[in-house]
Rosetta silent file (secondary structure, phi, psi, omega in degrees, C-alpha in Angstrom):
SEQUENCE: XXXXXXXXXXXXXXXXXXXXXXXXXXXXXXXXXXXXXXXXXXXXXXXXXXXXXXXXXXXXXXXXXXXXXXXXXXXXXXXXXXXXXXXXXXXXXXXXXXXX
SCORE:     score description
SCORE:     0.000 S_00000001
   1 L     0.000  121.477  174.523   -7.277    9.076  -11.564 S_00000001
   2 L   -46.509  146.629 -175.401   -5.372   12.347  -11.944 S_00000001
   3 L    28.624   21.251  179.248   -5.002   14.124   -9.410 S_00000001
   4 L  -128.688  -62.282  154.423   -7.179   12.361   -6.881 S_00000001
   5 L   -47.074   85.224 -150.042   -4.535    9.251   -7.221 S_00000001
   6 L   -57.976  158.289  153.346   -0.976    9.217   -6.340 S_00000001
   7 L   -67.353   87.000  155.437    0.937    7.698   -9.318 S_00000001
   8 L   -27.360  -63.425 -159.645    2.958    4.191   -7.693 S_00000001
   9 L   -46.429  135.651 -168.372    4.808    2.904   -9.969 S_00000001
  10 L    85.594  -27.182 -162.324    8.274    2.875   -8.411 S_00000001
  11 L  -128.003  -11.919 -176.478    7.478    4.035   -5.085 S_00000001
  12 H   -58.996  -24.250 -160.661    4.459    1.166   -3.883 S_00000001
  13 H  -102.976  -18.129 -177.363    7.396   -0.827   -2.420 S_00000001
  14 H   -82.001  -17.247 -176.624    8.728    2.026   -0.610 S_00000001
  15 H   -85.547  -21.481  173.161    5.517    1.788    1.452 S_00000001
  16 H   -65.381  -16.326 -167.387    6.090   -1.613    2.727 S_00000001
  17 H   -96.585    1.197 -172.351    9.500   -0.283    4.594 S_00000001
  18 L  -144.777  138.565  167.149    7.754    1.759    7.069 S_00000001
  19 L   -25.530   80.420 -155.103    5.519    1.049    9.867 S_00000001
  20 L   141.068  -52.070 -172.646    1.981    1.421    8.778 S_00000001
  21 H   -80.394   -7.155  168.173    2.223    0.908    4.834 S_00000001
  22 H   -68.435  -47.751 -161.722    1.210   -2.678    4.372 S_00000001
  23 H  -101.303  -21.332  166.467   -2.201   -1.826    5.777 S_00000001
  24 H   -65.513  -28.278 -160.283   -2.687    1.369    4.239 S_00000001
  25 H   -73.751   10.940 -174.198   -1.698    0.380    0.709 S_00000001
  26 H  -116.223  -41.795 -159.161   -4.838   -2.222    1.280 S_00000001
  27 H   -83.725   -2.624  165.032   -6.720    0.070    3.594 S_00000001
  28 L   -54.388  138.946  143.981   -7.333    3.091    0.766 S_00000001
  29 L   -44.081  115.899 -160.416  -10.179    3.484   -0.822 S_00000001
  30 L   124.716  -38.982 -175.260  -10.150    1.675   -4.294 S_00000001
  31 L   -79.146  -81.268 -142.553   -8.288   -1.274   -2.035 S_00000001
  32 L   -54.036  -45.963 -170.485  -10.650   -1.684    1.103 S_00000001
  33 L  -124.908   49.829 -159.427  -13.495   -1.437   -1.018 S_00000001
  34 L   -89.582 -142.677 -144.894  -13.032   -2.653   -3.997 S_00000001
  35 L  -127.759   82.392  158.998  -16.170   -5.219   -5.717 S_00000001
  36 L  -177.972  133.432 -156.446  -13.428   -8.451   -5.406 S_00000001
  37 L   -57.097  170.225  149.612  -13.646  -11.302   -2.551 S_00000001
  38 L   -21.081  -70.834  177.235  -10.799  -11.001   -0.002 S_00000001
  39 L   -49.487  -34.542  152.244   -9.040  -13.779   -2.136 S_00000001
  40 L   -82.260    0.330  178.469   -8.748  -11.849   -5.120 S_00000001
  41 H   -59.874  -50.222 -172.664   -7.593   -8.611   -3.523 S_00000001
  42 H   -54.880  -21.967  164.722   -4.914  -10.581   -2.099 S_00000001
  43 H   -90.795  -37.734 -174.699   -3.373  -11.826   -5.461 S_00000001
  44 H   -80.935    2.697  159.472   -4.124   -8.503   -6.840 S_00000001
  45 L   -89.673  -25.848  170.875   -2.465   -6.786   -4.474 S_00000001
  46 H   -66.685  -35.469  168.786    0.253   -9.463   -4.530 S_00000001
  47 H   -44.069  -70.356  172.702    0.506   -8.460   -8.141 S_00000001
  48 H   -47.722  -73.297 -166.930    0.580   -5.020   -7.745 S_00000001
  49 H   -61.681  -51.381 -166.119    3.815   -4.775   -4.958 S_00000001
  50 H   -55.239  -46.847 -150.492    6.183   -7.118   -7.398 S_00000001
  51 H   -23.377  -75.715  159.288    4.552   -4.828  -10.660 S_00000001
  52 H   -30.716    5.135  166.540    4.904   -1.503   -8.659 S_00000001
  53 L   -76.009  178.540   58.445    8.640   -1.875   -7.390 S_00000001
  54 L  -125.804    5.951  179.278   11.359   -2.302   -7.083 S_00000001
  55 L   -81.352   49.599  162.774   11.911   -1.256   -3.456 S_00000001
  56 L   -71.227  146.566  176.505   10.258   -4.056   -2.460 S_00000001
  57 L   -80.966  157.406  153.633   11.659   -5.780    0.771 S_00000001
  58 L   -19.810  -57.903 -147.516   13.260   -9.035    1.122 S_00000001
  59 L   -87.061    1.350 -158.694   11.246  -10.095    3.755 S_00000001
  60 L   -89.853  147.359 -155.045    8.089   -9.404    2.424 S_00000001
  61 L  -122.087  130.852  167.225    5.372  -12.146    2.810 S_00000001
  62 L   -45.845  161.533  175.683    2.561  -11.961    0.156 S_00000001
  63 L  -111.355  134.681 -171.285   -0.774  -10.829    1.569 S_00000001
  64 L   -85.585  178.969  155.243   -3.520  -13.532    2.302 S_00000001
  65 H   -62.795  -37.822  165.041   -6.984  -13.297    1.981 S_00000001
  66 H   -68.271  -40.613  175.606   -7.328  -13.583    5.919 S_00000001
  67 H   -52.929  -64.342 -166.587   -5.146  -10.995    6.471 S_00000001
  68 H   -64.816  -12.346  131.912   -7.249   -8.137    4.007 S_00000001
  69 H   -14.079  -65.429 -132.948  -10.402   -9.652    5.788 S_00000001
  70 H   -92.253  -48.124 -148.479   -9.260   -8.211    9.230 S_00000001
  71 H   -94.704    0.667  153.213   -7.639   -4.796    7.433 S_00000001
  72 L   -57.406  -20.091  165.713  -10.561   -4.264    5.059 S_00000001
  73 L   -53.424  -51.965 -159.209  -12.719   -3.392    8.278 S_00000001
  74 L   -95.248  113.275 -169.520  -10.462   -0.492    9.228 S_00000001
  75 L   -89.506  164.353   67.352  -11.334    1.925    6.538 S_00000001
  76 L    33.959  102.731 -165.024   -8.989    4.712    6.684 S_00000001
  77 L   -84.030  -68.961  168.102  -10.826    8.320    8.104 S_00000001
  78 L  -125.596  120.773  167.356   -8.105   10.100    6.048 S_00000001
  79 H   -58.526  -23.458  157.519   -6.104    8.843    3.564 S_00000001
  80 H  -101.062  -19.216  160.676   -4.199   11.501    2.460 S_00000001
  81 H   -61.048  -28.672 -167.759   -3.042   12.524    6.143 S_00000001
  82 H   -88.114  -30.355  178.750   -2.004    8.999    6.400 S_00000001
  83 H  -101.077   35.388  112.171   -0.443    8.715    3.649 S_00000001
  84 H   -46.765  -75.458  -33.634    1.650   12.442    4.046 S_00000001
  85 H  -162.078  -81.895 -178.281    2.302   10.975    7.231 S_00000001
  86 H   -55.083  -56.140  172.886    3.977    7.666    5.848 S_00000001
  87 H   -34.629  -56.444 -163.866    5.779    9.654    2.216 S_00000001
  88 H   -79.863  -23.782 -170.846    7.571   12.055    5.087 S_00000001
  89 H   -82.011  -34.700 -157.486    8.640    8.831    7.442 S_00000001
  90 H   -57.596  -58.880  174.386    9.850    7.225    4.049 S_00000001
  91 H   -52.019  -53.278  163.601   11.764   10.367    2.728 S_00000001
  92 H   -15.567  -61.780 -171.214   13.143   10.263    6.254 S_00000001
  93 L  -112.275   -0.078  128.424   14.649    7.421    6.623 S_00000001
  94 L   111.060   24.717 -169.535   16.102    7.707    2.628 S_00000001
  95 L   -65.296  129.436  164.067   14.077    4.272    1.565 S_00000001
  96 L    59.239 -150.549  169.241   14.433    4.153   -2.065 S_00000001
  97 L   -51.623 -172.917  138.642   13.176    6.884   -4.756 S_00000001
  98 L   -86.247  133.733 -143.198   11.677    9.688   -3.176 S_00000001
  99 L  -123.558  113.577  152.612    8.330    9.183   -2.591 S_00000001
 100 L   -87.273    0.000    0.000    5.904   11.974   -3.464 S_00000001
């Protein structure tokens, strides 16, 4: 959605490098609550991080359905402080593009 949605593409992988961004990119609204069982977030979120790279990490282990259980609870009070919050630790530390 314009201007209520950052644009990803390119930079979703950059969120995975910093403390914090695995469970927000699940714990946003459109993620935590969207109308699909645990098990399909979790491929479509699986989906998403290869689509949305290419900073993806090495190390990174797909997301299960138990895990987005536990972090679909914790909704996010605000989502754009958290994610200013993470975009400045990213930019920080020089991961990848630059992440608006």
């Amino acid at each position: 959605m314009p201007g209520k949605v950052p644009n990803m593409r390119g930079y979703l992988g950059n969120f995975l490098q910093v403390s914090g961004g695995r469970e927000y990119i699940v714990q946003v609204p459109g993620s935590a609550n969207a109308r699909l069982d645990d098990e399909a977030l979790a491929a479509l979120m699986n989906w998403l991080v290869m689509e949305m790279g290419p900073n993806v990490p090495a190390n990174f282990k797909p997301y299960t359905a138990a895990e987005l259980a536990v972090l679909r609870l914790k909704w996010l009070r605000s989502p754009a402080e958290t994610r200013q919050h993470l975009v400045s630790e990213i930019n920080r530390r020089g991961l990848g593009q630059k992440t608006r």
